[in-house]
Structures are given as structure tokens and as C-alpha cells.
C-alpha positions in Angstrom: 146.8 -302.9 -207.4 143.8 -303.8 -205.5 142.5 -306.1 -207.9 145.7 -307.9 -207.1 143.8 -309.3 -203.8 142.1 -312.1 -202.9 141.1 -310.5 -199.9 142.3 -307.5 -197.5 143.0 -309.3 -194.3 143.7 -306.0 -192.0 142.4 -303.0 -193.3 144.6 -299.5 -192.7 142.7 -298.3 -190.2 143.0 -301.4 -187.9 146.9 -301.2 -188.7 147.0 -297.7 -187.5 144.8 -298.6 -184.2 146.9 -301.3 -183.0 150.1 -300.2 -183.7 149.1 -297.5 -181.3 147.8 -299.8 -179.2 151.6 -301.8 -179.3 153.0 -298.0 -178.8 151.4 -297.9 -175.1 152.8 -302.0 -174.5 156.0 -300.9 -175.3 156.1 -297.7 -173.1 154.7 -299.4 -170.2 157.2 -302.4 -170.6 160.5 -299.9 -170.7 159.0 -297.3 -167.7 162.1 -295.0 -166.7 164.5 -297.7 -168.1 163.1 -295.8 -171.8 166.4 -293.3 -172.0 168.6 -296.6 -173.2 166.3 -298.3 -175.8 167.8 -298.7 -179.3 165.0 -300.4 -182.2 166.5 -302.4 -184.3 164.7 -302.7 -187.6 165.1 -305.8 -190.0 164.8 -303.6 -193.6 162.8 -303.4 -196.0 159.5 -305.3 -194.5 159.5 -303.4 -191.3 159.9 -299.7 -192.5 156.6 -298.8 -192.7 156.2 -300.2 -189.2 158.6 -298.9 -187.8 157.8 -295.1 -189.0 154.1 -295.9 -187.7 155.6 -297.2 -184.0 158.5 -294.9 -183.4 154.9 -292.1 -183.3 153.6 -293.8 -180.3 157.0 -294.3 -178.7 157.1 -290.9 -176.5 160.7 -291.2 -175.2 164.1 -290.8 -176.6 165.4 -293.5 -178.4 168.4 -294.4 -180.7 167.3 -296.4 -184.1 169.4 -299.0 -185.9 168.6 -300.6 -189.1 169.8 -304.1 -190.8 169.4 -305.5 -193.8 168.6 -309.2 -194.0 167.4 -310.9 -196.7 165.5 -314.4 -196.4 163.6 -314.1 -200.1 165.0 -313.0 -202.5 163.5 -312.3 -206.1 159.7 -314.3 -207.1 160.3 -316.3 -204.6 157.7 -317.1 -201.5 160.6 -319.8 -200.0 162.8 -318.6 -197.7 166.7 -319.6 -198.2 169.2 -318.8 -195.9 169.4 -315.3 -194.1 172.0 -313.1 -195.2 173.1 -310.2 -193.5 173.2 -307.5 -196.5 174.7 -305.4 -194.0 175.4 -304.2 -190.1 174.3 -302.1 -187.2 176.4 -298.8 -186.6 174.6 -298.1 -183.6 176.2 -299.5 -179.8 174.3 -302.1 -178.1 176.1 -302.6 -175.0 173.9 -302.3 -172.2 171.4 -300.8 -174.1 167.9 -302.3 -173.9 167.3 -303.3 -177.5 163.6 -303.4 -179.1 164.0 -305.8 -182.5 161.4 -304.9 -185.0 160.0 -307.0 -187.8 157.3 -307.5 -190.3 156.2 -311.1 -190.0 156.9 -314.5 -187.8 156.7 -317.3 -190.1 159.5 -319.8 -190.2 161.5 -318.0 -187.6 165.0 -318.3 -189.0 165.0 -314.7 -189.5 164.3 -313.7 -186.3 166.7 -316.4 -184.5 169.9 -315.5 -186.8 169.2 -311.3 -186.3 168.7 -312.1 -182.8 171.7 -313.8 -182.7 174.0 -311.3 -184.4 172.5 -308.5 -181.7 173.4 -311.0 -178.4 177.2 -310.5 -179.5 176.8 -306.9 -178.7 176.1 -307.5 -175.1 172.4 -305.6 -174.7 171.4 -305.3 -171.5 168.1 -306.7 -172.8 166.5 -308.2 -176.0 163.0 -308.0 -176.6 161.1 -308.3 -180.2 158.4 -306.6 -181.6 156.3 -308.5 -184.7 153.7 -307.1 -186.3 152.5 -310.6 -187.5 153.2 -313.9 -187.0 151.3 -317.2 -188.5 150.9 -319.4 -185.5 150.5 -322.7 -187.6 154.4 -322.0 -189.2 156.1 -319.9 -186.2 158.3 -322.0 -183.4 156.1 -322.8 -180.4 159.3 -321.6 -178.5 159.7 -318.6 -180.3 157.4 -315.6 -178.9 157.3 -312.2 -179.4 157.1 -309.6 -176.8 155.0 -307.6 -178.4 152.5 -308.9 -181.2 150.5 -306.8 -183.8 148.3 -309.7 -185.4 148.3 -313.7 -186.1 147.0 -314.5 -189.2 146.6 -317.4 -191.6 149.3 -319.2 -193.7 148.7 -317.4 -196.5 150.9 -315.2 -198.3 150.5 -311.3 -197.4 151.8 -308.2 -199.0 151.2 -304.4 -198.2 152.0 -302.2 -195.3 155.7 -303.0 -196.1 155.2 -306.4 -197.0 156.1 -307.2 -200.4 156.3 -309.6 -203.3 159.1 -309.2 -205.8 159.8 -306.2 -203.8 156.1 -304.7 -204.9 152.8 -304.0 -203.0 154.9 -302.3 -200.0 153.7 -298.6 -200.3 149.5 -300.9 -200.1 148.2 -299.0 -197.1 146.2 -302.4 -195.9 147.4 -306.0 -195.4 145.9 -308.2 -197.7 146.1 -312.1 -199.4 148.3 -311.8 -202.7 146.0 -314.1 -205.8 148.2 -317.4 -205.7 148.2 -317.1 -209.7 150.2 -313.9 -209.2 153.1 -315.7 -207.4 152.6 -319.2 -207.7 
């Protein structure tokens, strides 16, 4: 696979540091509210992500997990978001922690977002592990931020292409002649 890269953009071990790193954010930012926190995970991106988080998160906490789906196939163009399918966890008055892989467009993030206000949280916050400044809504920030990076298109560490390159340990620049 590696010779798939153009370039590794974060290597593994700098994953691993800040994601720790986002671990202590997060605790701080809950305190003793903690015992009502619910993650939401957008699946499949964020898996990875989310089992490397929910390590540094040192308090009881319920997960949910939704299915959304933005690309679909070879494509690098996101369509419409469909809801593959739906929480089975309660919201209401919960402090809810959304999870996600990447910021780009934002119309992922919006519509999830969305969906989880009907529930009545007591809170909504979101956790990104990237975002690409020069594409993501000015009005659209995350609470809690891994990396920025460039616009260019990024697989490994859950991120995939054609739904390969998630189980890459590193995050790194897919060669444009391999999806282009």
C-alpha cells in the first residue's frame, strides 16, 4: 500500500499523540457534567478514531453510531448525505459529543447535526479529527480539532478511498492517478 502515497501527511505516532492530547480537551470541557455524555460516531471514517479517543476519555460514557454516507463508490465528490441508518441510543438531555473523520464541505456535519437537535440534547458539541480550512464553512467550527490540512485528498487511519486504505496506520496524500 505505501507505494500508493504521494506523501504521508501525519505519521501514526503524531495521530496517537494528539488524539490523546484531544482526550484531556474533552475531559476538561465535560468536568462532573461527564456521567451524561453520549459520542456519536459518523461510521465508517471515524472508527478508528473513535476506538483511539474513547482510551483517553476516563469517564463513563454511552456510544451511538450512524451511518451516513456522502461518497459513495470511486468517487472523491460528495452527493447528498444519506442516512444509512439511526441512533438507538436516547439523547435527551444528554450532553452529546459528535465524532467525525474530516471537515471539508460540511454538509455532513450540518445534516448529522441536524438529525441529533431533534432528540433534544442538552448539549451538542463536535469532535473532528481534520478539517481543510480552504473548503470548511467559516461558520462552521469544531469544538475539538485534531489537524487542518491541505485540500488534498487523504486516506488511512479510517479514511478511505473506494472503501480501501482504512486499516493505513498514518494519514497520507492518495497519488491523484489512483483516483482521478
Amino acid at each position: 500500500m505505501e507505494q500508493d502515497f504521494a506523501r504521508i501527511l501525519i505519521p501514526r505516532e503524531r495521530i496517537q499523540q494528539r488524539v490523546a492530547e484531544m482526550g484531556r480537551e474533552i475531559t476538561r470541557s465535560y468536568g462532573d457534567d461527564s456521567r451524561e455524555v453520549v459520542l456519536v460516531a459518523i461510521l465508517a471514517g471515524s472508527v478508528i478514531f473513535l476506538a483511539d479517543l474513547v482510551r483517553y476519555l476516563p469517564f463513563k460514557m454511552k456510544l451511538g453510531l450512524i451511518t451516513v454516507s456522502r461518497y459513495r463508490g470511486a468517487t472523491t465528490a460528495g452527493g447528498e448525505t444519506l442516512f444509512k441508518s439511526t441512533l438507538d441510543v436516547d439523547l435527551s438531555g444528554r450532553h452529546v459529543l459528535l465524532i467525525d473523520d474530516i471537515l471539508d464541505s460540511g454538509g455532513t456535519i450540518r445534516a448529522v447535526s441536524d438529525e441529533l437537535m431533534k432528540h433534544h440534547p442538552a448539549s451538542l458539541k463536535s469532535c473532528v479529527l481534520l478539517r481543510k480550512p480552504s473548503k470548511a464553512p467559516k461558520d462552521l467550527r469544531p469544538d475539538f480539532l485534531g489537524f487542518d490540512i491541505d485540500d488534498v485528498f487523504v486516506v488511512g487511519y479510517g479514511l478511505d478511498y473506494n472503501s480501501q486504505y482504512r486499516n493505513w496506520p498514518d494519514i497520507g496524500e492518495l497519488r491523484p492517478e489512483l483516483y482521478a
